[in-house]
N, CA, C and O atoms as a GROMACS GRO file, in nm:
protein
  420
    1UNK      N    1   0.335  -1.652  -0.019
    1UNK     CA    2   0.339  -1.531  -0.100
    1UNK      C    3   0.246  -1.549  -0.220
    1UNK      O    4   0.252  -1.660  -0.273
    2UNK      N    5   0.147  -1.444  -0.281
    2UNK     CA    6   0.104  -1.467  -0.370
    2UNK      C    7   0.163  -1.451  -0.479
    2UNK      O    8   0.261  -1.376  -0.479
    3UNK      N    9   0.119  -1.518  -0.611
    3UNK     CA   10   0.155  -1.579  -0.723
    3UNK      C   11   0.124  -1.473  -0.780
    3UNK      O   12   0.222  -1.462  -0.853
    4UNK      N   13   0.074  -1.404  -0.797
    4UNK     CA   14  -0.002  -1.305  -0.888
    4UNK      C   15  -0.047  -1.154  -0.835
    4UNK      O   16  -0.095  -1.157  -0.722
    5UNK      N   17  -0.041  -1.046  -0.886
    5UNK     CA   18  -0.107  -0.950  -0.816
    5UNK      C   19  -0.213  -0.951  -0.797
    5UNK      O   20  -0.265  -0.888  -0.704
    6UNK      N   21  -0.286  -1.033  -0.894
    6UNK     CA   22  -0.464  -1.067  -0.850
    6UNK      C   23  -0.490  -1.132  -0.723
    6UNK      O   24  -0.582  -1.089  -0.653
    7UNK      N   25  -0.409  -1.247  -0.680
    7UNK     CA   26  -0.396  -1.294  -0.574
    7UNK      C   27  -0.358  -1.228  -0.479
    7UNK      O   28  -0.358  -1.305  -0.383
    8UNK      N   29  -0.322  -1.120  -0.445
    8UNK     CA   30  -0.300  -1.019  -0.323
    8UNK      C   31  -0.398  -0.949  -0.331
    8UNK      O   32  -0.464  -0.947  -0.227
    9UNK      N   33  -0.452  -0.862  -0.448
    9UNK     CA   34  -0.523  -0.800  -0.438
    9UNK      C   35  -0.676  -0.874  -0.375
    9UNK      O   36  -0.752  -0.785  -0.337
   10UNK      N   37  -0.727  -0.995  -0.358
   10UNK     CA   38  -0.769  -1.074  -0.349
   10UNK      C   39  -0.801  -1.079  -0.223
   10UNK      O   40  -0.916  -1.063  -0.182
   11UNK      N   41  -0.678  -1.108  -0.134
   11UNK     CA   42  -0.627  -1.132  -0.020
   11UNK      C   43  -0.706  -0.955   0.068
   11UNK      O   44  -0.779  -0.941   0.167
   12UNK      N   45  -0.667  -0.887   0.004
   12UNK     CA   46  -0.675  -0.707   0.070
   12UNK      C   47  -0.830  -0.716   0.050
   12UNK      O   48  -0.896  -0.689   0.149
   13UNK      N   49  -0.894  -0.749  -0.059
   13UNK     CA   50  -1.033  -0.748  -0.050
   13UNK      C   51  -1.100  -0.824   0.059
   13UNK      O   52  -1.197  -0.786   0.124
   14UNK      N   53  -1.028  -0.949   0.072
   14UNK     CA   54  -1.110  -1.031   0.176
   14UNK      C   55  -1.075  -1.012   0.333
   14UNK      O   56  -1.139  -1.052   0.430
   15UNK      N   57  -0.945  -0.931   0.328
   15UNK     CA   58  -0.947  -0.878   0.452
   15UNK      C   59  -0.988  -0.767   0.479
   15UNK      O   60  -0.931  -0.707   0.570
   16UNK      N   61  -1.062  -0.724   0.433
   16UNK     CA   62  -1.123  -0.582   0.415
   16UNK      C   63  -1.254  -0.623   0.469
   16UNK      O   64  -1.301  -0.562   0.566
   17UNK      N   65  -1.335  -0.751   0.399
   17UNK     CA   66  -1.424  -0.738   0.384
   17UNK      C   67  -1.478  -0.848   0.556
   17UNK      O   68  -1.576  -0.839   0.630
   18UNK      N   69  -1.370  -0.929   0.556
   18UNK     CA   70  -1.351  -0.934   0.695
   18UNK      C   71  -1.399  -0.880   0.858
   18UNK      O   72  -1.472  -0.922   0.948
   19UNK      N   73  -1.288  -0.729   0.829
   19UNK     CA   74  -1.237  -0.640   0.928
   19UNK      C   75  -1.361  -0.580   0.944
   19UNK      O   76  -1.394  -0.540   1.055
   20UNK      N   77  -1.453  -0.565   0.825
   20UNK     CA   78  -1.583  -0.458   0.850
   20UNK      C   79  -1.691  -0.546   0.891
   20UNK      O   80  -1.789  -0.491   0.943
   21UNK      N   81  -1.691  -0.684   0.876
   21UNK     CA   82  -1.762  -0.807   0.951
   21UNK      C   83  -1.736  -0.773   1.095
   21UNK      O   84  -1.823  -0.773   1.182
   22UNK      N   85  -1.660  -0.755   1.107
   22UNK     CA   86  -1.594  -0.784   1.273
   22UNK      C   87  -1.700  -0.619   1.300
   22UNK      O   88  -1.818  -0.601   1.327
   23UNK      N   89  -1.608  -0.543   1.280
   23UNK     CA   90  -1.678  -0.402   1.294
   23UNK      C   91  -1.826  -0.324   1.316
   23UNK      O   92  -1.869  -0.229   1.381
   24UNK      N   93  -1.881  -0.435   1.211
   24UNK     CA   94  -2.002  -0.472   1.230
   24UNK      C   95  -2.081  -0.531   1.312
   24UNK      O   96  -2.196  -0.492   1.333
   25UNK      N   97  -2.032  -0.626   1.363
   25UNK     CA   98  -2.043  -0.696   1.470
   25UNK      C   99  -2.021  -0.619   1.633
   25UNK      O  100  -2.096  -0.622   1.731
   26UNK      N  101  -1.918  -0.567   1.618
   26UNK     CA  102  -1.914  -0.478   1.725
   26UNK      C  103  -1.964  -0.358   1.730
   26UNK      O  104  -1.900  -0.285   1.805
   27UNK      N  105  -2.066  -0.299   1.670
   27UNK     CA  106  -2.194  -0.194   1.664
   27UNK      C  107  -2.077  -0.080   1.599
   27UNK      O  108  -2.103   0.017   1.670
   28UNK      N  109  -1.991  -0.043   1.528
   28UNK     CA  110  -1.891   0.042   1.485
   28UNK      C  111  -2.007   0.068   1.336
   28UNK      O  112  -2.056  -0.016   1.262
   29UNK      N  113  -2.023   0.219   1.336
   29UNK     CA  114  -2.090   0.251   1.217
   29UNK      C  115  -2.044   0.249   1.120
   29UNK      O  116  -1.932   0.299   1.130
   30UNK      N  117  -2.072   0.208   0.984
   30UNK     CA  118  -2.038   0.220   0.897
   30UNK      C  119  -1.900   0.143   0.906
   30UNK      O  120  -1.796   0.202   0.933
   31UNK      N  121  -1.905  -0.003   0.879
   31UNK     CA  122  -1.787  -0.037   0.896
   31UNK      C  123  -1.729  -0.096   0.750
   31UNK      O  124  -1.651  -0.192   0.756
   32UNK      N  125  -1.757  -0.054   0.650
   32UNK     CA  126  -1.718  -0.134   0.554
   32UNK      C  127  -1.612  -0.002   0.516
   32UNK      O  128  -1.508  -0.035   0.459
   33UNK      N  129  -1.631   0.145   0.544
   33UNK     CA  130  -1.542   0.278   0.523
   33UNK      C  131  -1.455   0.230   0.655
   33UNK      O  132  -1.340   0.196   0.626
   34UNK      N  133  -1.487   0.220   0.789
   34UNK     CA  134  -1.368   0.226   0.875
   34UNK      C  135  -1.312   0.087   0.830
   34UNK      O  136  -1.212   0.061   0.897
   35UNK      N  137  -1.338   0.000   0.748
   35UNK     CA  138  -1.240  -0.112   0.709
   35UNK      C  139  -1.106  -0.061   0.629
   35UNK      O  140  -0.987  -0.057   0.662
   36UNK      N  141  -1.177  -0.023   0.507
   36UNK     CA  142  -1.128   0.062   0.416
   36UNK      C  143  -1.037   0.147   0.450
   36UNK      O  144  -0.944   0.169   0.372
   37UNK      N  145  -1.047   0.227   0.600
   37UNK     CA  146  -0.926   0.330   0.622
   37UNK      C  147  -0.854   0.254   0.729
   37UNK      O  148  -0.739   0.295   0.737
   38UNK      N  149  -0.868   0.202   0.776
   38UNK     CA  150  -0.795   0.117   0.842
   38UNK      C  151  -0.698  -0.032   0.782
   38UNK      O  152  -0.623  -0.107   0.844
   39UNK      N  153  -0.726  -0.030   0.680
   39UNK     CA  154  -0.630  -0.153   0.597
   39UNK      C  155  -0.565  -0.036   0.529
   39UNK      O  156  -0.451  -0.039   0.575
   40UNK      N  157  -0.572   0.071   0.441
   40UNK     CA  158  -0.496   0.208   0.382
   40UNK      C  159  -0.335   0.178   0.401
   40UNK      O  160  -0.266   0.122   0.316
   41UNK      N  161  -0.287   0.226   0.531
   41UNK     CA  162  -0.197   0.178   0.523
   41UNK      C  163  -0.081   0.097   0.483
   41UNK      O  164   0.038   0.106   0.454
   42UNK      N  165  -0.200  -0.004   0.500
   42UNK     CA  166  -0.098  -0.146   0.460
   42UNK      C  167  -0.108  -0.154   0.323
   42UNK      O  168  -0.013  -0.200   0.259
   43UNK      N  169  -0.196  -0.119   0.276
   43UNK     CA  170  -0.196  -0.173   0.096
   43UNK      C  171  -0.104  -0.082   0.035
   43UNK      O  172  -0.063  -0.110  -0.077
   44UNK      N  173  -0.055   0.052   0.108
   44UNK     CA  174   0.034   0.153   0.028
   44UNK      C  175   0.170   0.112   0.061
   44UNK      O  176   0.250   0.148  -0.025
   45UNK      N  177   0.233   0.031   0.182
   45UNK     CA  178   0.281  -0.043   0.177
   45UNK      C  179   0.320  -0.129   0.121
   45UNK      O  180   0.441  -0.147   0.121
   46UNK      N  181   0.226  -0.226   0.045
   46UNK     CA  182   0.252  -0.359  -0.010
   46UNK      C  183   0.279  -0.272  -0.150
   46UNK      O  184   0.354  -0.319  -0.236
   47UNK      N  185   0.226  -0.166  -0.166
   47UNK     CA  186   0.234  -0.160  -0.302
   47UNK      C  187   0.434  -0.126  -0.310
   47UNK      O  188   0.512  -0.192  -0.379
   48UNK      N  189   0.462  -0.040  -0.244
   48UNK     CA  190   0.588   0.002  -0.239
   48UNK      C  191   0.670  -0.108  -0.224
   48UNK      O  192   0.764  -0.128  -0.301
   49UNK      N  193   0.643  -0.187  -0.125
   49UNK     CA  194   0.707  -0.319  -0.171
   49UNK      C  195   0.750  -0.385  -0.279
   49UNK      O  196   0.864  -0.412  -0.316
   50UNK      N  197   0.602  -0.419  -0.347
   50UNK     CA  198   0.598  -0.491  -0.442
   50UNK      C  199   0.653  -0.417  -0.582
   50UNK      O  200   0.698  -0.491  -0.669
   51UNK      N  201   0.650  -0.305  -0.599
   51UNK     CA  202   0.676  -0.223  -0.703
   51UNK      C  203   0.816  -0.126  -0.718
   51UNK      O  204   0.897  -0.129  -0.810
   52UNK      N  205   0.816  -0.063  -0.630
   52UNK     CA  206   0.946  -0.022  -0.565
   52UNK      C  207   1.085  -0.043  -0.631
   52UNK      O  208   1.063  -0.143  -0.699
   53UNK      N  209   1.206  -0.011  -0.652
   53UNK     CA  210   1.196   0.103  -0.726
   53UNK      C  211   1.165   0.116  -0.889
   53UNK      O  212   1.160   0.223  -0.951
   54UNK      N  213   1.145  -0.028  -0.947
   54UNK     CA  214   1.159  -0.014  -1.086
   54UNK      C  215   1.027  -0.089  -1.161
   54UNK      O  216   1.002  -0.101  -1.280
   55UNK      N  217   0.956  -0.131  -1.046
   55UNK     CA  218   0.814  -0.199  -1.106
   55UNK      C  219   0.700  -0.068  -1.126
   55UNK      O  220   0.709   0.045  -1.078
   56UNK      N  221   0.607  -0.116  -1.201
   56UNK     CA  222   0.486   0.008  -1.282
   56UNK      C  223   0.364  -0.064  -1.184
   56UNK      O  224   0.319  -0.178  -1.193
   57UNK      N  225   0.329   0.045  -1.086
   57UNK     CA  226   0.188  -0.030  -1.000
   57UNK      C  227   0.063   0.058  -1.119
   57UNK      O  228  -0.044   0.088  -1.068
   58UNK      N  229   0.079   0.083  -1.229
   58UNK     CA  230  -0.046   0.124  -1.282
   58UNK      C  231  -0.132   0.004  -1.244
   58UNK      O  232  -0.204   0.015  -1.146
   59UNK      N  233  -0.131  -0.107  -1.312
   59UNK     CA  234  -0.250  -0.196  -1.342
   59UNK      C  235  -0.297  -0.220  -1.183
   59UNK      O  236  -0.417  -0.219  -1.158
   60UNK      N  237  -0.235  -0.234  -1.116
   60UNK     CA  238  -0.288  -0.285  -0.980
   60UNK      C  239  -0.376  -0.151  -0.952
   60UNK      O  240  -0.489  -0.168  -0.909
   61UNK      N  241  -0.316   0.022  -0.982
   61UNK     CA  242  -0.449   0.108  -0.940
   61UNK      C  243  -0.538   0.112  -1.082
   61UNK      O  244  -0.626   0.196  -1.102
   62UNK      N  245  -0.520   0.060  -1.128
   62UNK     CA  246  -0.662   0.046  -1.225
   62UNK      C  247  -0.756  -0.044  -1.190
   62UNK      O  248  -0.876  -0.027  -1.210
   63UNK      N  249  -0.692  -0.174  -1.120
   63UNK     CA  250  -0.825  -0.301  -1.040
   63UNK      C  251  -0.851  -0.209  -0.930
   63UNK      O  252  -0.971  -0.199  -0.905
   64UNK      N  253  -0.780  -0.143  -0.862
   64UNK     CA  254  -0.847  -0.046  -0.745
   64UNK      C  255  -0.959   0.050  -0.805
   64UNK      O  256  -1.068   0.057  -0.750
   65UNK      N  257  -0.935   0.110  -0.896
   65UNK     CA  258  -1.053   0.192  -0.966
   65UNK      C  259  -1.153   0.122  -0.996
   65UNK      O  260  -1.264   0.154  -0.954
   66UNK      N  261  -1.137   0.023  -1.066
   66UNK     CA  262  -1.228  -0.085  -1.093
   66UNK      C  263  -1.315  -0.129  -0.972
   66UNK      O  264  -1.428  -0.082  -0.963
   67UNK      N  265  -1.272  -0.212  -0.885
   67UNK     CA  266  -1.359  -0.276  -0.796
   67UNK      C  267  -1.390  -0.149  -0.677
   67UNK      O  268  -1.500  -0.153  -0.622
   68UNK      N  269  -1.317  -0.063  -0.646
   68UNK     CA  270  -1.352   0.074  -0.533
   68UNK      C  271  -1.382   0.244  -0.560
   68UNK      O  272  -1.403   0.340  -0.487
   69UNK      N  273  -1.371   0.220  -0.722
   69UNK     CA  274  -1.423   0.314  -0.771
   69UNK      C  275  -1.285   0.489  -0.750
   69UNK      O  276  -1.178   0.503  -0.690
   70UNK      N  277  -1.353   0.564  -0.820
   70UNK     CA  278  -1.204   0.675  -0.819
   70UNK      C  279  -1.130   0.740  -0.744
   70UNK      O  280  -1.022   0.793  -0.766
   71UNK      N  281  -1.220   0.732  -0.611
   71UNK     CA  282  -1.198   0.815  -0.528
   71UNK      C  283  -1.103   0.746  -0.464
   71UNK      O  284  -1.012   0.820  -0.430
   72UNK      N  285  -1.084   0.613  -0.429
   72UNK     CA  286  -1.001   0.542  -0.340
   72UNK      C  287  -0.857   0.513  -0.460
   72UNK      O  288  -0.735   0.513  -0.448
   73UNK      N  289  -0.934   0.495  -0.553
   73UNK     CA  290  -0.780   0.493  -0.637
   73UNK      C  291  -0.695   0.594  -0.613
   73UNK      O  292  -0.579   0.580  -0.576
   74UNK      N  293  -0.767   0.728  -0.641
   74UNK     CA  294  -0.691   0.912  -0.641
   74UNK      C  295  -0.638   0.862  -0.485
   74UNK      O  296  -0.518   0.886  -0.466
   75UNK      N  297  -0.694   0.811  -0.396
   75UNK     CA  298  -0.623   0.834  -0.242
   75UNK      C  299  -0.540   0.733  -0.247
   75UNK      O  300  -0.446   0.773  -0.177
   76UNK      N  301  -0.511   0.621  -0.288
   76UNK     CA  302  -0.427   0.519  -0.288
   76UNK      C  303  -0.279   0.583  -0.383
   76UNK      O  304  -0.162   0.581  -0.343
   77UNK      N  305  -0.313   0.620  -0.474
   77UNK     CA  306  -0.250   0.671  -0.594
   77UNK      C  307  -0.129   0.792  -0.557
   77UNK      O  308  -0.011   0.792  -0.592
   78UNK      N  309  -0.222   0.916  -0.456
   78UNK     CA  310  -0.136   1.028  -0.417
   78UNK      C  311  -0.087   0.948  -0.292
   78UNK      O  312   0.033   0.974  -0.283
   79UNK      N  313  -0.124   0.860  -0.189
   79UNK     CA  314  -0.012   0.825  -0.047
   79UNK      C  315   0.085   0.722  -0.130
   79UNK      O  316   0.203   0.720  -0.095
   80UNK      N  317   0.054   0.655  -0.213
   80UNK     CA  318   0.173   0.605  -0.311
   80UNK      C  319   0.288   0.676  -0.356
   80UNK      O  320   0.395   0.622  -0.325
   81UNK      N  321   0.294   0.750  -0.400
   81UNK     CA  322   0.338   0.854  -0.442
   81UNK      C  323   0.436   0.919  -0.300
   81UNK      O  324   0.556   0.909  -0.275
   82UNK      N  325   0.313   0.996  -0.217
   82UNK     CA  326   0.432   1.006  -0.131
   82UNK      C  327   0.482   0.921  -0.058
   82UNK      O  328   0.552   0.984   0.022
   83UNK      N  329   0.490   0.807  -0.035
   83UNK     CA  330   0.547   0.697   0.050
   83UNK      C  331   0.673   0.660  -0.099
   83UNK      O  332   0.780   0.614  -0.059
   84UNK      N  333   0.667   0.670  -0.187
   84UNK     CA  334   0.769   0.618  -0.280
   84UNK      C  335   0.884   0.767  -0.312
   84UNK      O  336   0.991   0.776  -0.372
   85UNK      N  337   0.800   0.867  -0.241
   85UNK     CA  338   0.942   0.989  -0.224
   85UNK      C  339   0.992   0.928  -0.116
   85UNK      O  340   1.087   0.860  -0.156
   86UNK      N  341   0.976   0.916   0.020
   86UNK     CA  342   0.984   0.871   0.144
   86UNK      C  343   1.112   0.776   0.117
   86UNK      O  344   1.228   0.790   0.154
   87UNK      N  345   1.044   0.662   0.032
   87UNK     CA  346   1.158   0.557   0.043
   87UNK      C  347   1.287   0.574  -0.043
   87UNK      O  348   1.391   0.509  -0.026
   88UNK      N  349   1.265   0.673  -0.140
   88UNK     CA  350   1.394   0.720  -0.225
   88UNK      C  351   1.471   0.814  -0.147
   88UNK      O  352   1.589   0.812  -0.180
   89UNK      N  353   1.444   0.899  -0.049
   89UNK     CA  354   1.501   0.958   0.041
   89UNK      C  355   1.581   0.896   0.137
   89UNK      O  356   1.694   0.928   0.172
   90UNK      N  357   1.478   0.758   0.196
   90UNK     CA  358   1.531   0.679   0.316
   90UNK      C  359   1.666   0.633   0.267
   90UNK      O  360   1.769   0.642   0.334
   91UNK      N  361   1.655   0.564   0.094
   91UNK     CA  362   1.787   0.500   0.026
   91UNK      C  363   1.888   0.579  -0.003
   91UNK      O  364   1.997   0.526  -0.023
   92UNK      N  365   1.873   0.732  -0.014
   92UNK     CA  366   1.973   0.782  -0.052
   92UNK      C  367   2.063   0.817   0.090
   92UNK      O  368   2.182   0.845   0.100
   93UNK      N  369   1.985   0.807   0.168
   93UNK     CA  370   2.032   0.835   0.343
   93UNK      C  371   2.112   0.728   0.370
   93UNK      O  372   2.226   0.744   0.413
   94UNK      N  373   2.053   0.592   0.342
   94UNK     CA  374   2.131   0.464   0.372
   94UNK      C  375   2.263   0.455   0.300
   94UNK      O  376   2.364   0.415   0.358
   95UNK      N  377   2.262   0.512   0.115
   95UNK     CA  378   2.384   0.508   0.048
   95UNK      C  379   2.473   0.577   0.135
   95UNK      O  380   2.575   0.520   0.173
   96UNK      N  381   2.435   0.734   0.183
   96UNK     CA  382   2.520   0.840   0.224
   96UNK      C  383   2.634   0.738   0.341
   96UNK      O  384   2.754   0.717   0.325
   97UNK      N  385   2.533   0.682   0.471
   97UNK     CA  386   2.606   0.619   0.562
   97UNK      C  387   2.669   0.554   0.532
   97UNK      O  388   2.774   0.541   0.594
   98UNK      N  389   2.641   0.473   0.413
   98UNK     CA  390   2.713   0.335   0.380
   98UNK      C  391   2.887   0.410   0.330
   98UNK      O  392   2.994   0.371   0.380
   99UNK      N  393   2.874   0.518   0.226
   99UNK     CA  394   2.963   0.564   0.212
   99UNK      C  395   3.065   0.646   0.326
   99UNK      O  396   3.182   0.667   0.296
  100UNK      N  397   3.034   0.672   0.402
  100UNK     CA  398   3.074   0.712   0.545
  100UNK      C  399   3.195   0.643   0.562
  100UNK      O  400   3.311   0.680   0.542
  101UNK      N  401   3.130   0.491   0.622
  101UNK     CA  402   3.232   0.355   0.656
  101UNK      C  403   3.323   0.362   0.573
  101UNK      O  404   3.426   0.332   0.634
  102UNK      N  405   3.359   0.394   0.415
  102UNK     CA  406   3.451   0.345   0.330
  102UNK      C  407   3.555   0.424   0.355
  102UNK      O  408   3.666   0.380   0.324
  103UNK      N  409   3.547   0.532   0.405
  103UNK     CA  410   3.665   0.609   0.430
  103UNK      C  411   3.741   0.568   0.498
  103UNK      O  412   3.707   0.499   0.594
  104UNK      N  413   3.861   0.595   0.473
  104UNK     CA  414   3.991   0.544   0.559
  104UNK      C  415   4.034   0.614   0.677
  104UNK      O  416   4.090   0.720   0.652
  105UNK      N  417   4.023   0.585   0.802
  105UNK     CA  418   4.056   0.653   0.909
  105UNK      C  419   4.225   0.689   0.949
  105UNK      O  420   4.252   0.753   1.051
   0.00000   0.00000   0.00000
């Protein structure tokens, strides 16, 4: 696990930069964008993870602005967003069931 958010973020760059090696390699145009949308996923993920429900992912999308510039931040920023409604929904679904069981039959 990394130590640091720099150290993940780290990790997402070099597998990024990786995936579009490969991509490249296999005649896929422009592979440093199909890297980029193809790791998406996962980094909105990790972020929800890592941040979820009471951590502040500002600084981590400010190194995203920083090293990928605004446009990928604004897209990282709004599927953040909705993936962190998503998971407050999923929890309030899980409380509901959980409360279910307590009732006395």
């Amino acid at each position: 696990m990394a130590e640091s958010m720099n150290d993940l973020f780290d990790n997402i760059e070099e597998a990024r930069e990786e995936r579009a090696g490969i991509m490249a390699d296999s005649g896929i145009s422009n592979p440093d964008q199909a890297a980029a949308v193809d790791l998406h996923p996962y980094e909105v993920r990790d972020v929800i993870r890592r941040f979820f429900p009471d951590g502040d992912p500002t600084p981590y999308f400010g190194m995203v602005k920083a090293k990928r510039g605004n446009d990928a931040a604004e897209r990282l920023i709004v599927d953040c967003r909705e993936a962190w409604r998503r998971e407050i929904e999923a929890r309030k679904a899980q409380r509901a069931n959980v409360d279910i069981g307590k009732v006395a039959k």
